[in-house]
N, C-alpha and C positions, 0 to 999 in steps of 0.2 A: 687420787689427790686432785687431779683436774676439774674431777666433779664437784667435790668440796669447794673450791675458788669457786668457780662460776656458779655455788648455789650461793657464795657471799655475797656477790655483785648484784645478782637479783633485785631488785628494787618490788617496793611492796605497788599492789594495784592502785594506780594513784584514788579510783572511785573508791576505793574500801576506806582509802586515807583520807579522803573527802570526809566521806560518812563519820567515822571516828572522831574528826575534828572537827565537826558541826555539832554533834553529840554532847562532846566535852563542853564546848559552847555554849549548849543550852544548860547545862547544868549549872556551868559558873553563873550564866544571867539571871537562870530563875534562881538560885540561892543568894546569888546577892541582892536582888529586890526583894526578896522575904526580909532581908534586914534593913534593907533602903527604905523598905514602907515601913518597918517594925519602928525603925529610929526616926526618920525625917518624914515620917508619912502623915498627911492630914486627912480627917474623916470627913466624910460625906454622907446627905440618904441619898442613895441610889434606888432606880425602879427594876424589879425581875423581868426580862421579857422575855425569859425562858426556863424550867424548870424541870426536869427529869430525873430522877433515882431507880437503882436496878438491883436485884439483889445477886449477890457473888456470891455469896457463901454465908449463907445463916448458922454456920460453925464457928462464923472466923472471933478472934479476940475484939473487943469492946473498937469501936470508930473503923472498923475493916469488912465490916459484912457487906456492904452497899459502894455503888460507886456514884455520886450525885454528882450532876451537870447543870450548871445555872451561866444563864447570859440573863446581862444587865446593861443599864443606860446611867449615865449621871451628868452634872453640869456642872464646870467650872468657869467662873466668867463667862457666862452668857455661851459656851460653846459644849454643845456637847460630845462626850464620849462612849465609847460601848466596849465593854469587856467580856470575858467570861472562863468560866473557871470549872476543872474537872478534879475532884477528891475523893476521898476513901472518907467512909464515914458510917456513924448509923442512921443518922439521919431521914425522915422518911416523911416528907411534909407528902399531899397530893398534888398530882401535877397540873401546873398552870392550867383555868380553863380559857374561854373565850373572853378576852375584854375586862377578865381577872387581875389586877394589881397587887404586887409583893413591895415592900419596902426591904431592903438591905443595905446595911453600914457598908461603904465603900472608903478603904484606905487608898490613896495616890500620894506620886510625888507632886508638889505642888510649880515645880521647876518643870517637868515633863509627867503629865496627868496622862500620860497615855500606860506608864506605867501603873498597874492598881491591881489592888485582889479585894476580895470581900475580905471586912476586917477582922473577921473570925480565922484567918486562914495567916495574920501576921502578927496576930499580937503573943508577945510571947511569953504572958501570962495561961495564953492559951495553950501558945506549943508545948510548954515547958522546958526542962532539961533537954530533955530527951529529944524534943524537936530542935532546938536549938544547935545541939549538938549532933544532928545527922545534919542540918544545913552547912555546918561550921567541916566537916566531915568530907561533906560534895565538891566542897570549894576546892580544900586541901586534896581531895583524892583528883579531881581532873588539872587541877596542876599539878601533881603528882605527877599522873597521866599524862601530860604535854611535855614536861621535863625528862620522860623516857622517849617520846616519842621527834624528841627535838633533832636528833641523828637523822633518822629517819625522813624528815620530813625537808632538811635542808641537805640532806645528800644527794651528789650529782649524778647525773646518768651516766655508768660506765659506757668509756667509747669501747666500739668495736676493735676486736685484737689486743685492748688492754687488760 
């Protein structure tokens, strides 16, 4: 029986509860900028200054076989910025040569431009349903996620002898 209490008291590794909650974190932010750009987002030409594709699985379902890596630059007001984005895709341009030029639509917020994806990657004509609704999905599952782990994360450290 004594075992049982002092395995309740235990508190979780605080680095694991770190980890977990940064996690969560990133998920609510990139899913809600997929919609922040989708809804309030302005376009831009952006320049590629990096391009790379790999193949993963030339079995996989349609936009999954490849994993493409693109970094880019753009300019708002006179300042510029640089982004760059990692997707699943088929996608299979050649990769950047030397002193080679890409042009790519970039979505940003126009309020904080450091926020941006390429704008194949928020419109949600493109994502469809289905994209839409795994964004909408992430949101609700790591707040899900936070609302289990709210005990947890505001529980105090048992003293000694209690």
């Amino acid at each position: 029986m004594k075992a049982n209490v002092q395995a309740r008291d235990e508190r979780t590794n605080p680095v694991i509860l770190v980890i977990i909650v940064v996690c969560l974190l990133y998920a609510i932010f990139n899913s809600l900028s997929i919609f922040a750009l989708g809804l309030f987002g302005e376009t831009t030409v952006g320049t590629l200054t990096s391009y790379s594709n790999r193949i993963d699985d030339s079995r996989a379902p349609s936009n999954e076989s490849r994993t493409v890596t693109k970094g880019y630059r753009f300019s708002v007001g006179g300042i510029e910025y640089k982004g760059h984005s990692t997707y699943r895709s088929d996608e299979a341009w050649p990769n950047l040569k030397e002193g080679e030029r890409r042009m790519e639509l970039i979505s940003y917020l126009p309020f904080f431009p450091r926020v941006n994806k390429p704008t194949h990657l928020v419109d949600f004509s493109e994502l469809g349903v289905a994209g839409v609704f795994h964004y909408s999905v992430a949101i609700l599952g790591a707040v899900g996620l936070f609302w289990l782990l709210r005990r947890e994360i505001w529980r105090k450290k048992p003293r000694n002898g209690e």
